[in-house]
C-alpha positions as CSV (number, residue, x, y, z in Angstrom):
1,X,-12.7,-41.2,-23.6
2,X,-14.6,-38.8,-22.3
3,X,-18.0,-37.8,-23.8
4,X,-20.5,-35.7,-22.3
5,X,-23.2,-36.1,-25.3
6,X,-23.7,-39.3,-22.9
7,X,-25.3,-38.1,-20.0
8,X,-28.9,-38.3,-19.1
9,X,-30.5,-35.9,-17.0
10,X,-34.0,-36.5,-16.0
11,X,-36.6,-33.6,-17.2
12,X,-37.4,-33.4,-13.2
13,X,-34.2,-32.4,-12.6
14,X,-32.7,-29.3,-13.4
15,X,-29.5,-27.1,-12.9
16,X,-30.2,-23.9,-10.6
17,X,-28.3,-21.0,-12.6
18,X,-28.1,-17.7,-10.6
19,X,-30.6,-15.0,-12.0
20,X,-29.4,-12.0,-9.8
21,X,-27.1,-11.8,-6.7
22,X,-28.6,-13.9,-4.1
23,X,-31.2,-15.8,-6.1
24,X,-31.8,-18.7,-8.3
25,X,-34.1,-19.7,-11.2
26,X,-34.1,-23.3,-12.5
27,X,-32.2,-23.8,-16.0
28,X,-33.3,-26.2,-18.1
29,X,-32.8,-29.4,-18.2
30,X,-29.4,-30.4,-20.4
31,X,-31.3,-31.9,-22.9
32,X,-34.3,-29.5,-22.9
33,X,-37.4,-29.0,-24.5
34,X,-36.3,-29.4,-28.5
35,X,-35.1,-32.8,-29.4
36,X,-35.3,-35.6,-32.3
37,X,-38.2,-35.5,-34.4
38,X,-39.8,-32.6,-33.2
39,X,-38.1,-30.0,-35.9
40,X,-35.2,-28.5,-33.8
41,X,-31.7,-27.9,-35.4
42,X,-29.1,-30.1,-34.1
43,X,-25.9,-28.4,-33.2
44,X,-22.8,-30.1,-32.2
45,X,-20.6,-28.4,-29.8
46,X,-16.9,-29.2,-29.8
47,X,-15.4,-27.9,-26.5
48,X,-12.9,-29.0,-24.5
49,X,-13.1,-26.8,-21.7
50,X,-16.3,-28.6,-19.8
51,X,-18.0,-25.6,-18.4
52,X,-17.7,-23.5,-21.4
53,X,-19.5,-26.9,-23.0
54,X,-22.1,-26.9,-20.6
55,X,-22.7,-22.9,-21.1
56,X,-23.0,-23.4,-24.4
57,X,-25.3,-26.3,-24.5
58,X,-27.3,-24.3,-21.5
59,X,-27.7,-21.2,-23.9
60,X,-28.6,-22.9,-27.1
61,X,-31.4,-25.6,-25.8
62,X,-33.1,-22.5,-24.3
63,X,-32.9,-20.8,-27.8
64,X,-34.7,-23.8,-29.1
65,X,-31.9,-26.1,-30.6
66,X,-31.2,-29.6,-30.2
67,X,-27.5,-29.9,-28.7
68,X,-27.0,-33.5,-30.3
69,X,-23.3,-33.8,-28.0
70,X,-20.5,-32.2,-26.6
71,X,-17.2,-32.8,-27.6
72,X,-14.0,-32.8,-26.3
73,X,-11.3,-33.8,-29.4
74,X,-11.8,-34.2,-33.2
75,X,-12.1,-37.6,-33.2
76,X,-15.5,-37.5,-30.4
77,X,-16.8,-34.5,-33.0
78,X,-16.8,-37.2,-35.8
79,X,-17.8,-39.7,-34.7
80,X,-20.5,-37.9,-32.9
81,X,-21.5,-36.1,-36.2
82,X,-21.8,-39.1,-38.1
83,X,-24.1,-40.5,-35.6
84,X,-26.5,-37.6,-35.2
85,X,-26.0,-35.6,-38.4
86,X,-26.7,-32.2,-37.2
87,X,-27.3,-29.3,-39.1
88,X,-24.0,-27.5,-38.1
89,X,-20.9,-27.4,-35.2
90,X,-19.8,-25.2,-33.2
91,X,-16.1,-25.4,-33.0
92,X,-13.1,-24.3,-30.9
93,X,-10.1,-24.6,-32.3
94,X,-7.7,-25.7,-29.9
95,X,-8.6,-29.2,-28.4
96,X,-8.0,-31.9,-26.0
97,X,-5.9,-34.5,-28.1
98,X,-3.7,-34.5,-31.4
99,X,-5.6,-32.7,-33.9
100,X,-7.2,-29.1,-33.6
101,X,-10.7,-28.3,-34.3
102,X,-9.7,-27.1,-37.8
103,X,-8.9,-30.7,-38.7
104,X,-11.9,-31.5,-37.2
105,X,-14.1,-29.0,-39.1
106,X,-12.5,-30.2,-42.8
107,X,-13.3,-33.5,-41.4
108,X,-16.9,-32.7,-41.1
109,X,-17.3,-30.6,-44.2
110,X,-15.4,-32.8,-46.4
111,X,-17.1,-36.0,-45.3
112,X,-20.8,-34.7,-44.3
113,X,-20.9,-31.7,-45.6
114,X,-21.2,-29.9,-41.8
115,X,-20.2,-26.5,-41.7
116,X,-19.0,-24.8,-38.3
117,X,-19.1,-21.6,-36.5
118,X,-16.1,-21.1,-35.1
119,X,-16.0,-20.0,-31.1
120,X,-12.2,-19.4,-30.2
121,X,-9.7,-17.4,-29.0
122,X,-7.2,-18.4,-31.7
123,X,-9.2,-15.6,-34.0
124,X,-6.1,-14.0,-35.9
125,X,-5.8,-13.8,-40.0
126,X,-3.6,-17.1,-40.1
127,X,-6.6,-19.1,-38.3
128,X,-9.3,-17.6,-40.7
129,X,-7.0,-18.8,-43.5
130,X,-6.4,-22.0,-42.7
131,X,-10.1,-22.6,-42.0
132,X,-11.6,-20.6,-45.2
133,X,-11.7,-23.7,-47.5
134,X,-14.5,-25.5,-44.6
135,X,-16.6,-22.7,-45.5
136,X,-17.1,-21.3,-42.1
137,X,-20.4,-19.9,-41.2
138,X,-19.2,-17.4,-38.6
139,X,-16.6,-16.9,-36.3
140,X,-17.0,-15.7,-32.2
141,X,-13.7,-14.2,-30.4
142,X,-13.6,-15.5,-27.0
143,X,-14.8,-14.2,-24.7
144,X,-18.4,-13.8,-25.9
145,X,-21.3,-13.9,-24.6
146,X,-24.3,-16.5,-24.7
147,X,-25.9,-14.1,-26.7
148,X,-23.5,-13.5,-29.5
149,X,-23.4,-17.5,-29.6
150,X,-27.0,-17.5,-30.0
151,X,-27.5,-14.7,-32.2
152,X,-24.1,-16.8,-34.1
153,X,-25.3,-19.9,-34.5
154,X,-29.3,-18.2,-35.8
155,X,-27.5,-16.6,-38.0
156,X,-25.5,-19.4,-39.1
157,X,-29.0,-21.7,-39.5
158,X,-30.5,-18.7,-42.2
159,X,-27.7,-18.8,-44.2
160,X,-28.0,-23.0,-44.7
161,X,-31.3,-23.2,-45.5
């Protein structure tokens, strides 16, 4: 089973992302500068495709959230989400393994009450449907930027306080 919610990166360390053809600026690190106890919103990301993940976790610690893991089939989102209880997930649909991440996101909303913003290419009126009684809290049609996530998943955090 994979699970990338396991790694440990130390603070020294960091990912070089490119900043402009032919140059480099240090990211920060996976885990980054919110965290437990410190009053940052824990989002869960379920991705299978890793470097989407790691995008995704990238572009939301910067923002100031606390990525609580990355996972890769339903089954690593709840168990995931039951350990860390964050404040929302954001969910592909299509996933590595049996079920899809709309089973995954009734899972979450029937059993902890975690709602999901939906990131996905799978955006058509049948999709919406069958995910409309989770109470999504946005949806993102792939591809989007790291900005529309961001400005998604703010969004998202306003409307559950």
């Amino acid at each position: 089973m994979t699970q990338y919610s396991e790694r440990q990166v130390p603070q020294k360390d960091a990912m070089m992302l490119p900043d402009q053809p032919g140059g480099n600026r240090p990211a920060v690190p996976l885990r980054g500068r919110a965290g437990p106890g410190r009053g940052a919103i824990g989002v869960l990301i379920v991705e299978d495709d890793f470097l989407i993940g790691m995008q995704t976790e990238i572009a939301l610690t910067e923002a100031g959230f606390d990525v609580v893991g990355i996972a890769t089939t339903a089954e690593e989102a709840v168990a995931l989400a039951r350990q860390h209880r964050p404040s929302l997930a954001v969910m592909d649909i299509r996933l590595a393994g049996r079920r899809d991440g709309i089973d995954a996101a009734g899972e979450l909303y029937r059993e902890l009450g975690i709602r999901c913003v939906f990131a996905t290419a799978h955006d058509d009126q049948r999709t919406r449907a069958l995910a409309e009684p989770f109470a999504p809290l946005g949806w993102l049609a792939k591809p989007y930027t790291m900005a529309s996530l961001v400005a998604a998943v703010q969004k998202a955090t306003s409307a559950t306080d």
